[in-house]
C-alpha positions, -999 to 999 in steps of 0.1 A, spaced: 235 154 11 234 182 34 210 213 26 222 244 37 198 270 42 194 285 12 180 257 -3 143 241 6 119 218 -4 90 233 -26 67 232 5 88 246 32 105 277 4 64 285 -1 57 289 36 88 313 39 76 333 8 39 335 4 46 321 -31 27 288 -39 38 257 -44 18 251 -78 37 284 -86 74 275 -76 68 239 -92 63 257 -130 92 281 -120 117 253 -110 105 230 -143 108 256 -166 147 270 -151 133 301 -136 148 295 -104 178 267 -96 166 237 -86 174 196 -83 157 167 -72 169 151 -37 168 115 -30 148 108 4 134 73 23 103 84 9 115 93 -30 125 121 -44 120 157 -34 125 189 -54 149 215 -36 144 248 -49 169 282 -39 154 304 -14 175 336 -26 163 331 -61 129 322 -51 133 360 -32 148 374 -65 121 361 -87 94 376 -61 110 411 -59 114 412 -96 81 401 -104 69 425 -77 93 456 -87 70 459 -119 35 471 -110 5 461 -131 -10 489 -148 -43 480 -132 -22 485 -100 -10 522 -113 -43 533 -127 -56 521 -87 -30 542 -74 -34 572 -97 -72 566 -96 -82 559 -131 -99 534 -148 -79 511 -174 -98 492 -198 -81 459 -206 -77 454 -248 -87 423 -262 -48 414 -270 -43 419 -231 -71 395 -224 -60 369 -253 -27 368 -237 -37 357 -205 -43 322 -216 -36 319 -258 -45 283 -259 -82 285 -243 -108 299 -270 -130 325 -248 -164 311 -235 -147 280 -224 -138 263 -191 -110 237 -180 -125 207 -164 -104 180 -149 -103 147 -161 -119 121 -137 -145 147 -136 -151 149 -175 -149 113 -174 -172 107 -143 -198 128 -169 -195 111 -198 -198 76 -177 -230 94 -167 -240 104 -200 -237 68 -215 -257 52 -183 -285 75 -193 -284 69 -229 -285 31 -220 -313 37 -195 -333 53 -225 -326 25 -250 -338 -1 -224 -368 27 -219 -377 23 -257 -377 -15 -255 -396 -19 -226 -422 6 -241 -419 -14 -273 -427 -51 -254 -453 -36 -235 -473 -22 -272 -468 -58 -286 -481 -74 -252 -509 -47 -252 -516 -60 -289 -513 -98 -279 -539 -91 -244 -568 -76 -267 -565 -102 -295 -568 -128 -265 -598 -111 -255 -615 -108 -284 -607 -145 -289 -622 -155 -256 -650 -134 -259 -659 -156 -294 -653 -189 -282 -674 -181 -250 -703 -165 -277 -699 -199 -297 -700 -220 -267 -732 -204 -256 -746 -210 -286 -744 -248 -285 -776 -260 -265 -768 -281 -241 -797 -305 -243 -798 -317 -278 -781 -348 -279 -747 -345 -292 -740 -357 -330 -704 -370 -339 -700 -334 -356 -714 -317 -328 -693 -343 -305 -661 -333 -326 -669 -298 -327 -673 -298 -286 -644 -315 -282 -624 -288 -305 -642 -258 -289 -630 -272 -253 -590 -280 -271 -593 -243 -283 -608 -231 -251 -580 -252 -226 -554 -235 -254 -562 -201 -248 -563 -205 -213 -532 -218 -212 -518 -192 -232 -536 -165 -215 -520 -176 -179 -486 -175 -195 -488 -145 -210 -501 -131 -172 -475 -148 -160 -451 -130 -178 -462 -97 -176 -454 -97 -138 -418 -104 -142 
């Protein structure tokens, strides 16, 4: 199909006018100006009028603002809350249009920190009850080394004192062994 010059693509009718293209996009949707979508190789392409694109400009522009009056007569105009509520009704005041991926982006954000806090708590939580564990282990050593002390070394060894040896070195390899673990651990 054959354009003639009156009608343009969105892009090119905004560099003749000024107007923008977010602008003649609403217009077109919404029947303000005459418009239709134009196959292409690439897709499809929405051709806008340029002569009603110019009369929707002049008319819009025909009209001044009262803030535009009051700057030409030199007064101040105060705007009234309805004048400010129509600007946008759906948006309660003291709020702020975000887009999407970026709202989503923060709440991604949000929920990596909130994990990072949980796994904060635990780690805090294994380190009280491996604090706990380390002094008990301690105290525990300190006894069985106390109670090994204790034993004289050259009094010949009864069958008790042979049994009770024998159990103090069992305890004594156990809480080593559990004592290198538990160091073992706490590095990782």
């Amino acid at each position: 199909m054959d354009r003639d010059d009156d009608w343009l693509t969105i892009r090119e009718a905004s560099a003749v006018t000024g107007i923008s293209a977010t602008t003649l996009k609403k217009l077109a949707r919404s029947n303000d100006i005459p418009s239709h979508l134009e196959r292409t190789d690439d897709g499809f392409l929405r051709i806008v009028s340029l002569e009603a694109v110019k009369r929707w400009s002049d008319r819009d522009t025909d009209a001044p603002s009262e803030s535009t009056r009051s700057a030409a007569e030199g007064t101040e105009v105060d705007l009234t809350a309805d004048e400010k509520s129509t600007e946008h009704p759906d948006i309660p005041e003291g709020t702020m249009l975000v887009p999407l991926d970026a709202w989503n982006k923060m709440l991604n954000q949000l929920g990596n920190l909130h994990e990072a806090g949980q796994q904060l708590a635990e780690a805090r939580e294994r380190a009280g009850k491996a604090e706990t564990e380390a002094r008990f282990l301690k105290e525990r050593l300190r006894e069985l080394r106390e109670q090994l002390e204790e034993t004289p070394e050259d009094q010949p060894a009864t069958r008790s004192q042979t049994d009770s040896t024998s159990g103090l070195q069992s305890t004594r390899s156990i809480v080593r062994k559990i004592y290198s673990d538990w160091r073992r651990n706490r590095r990782r």
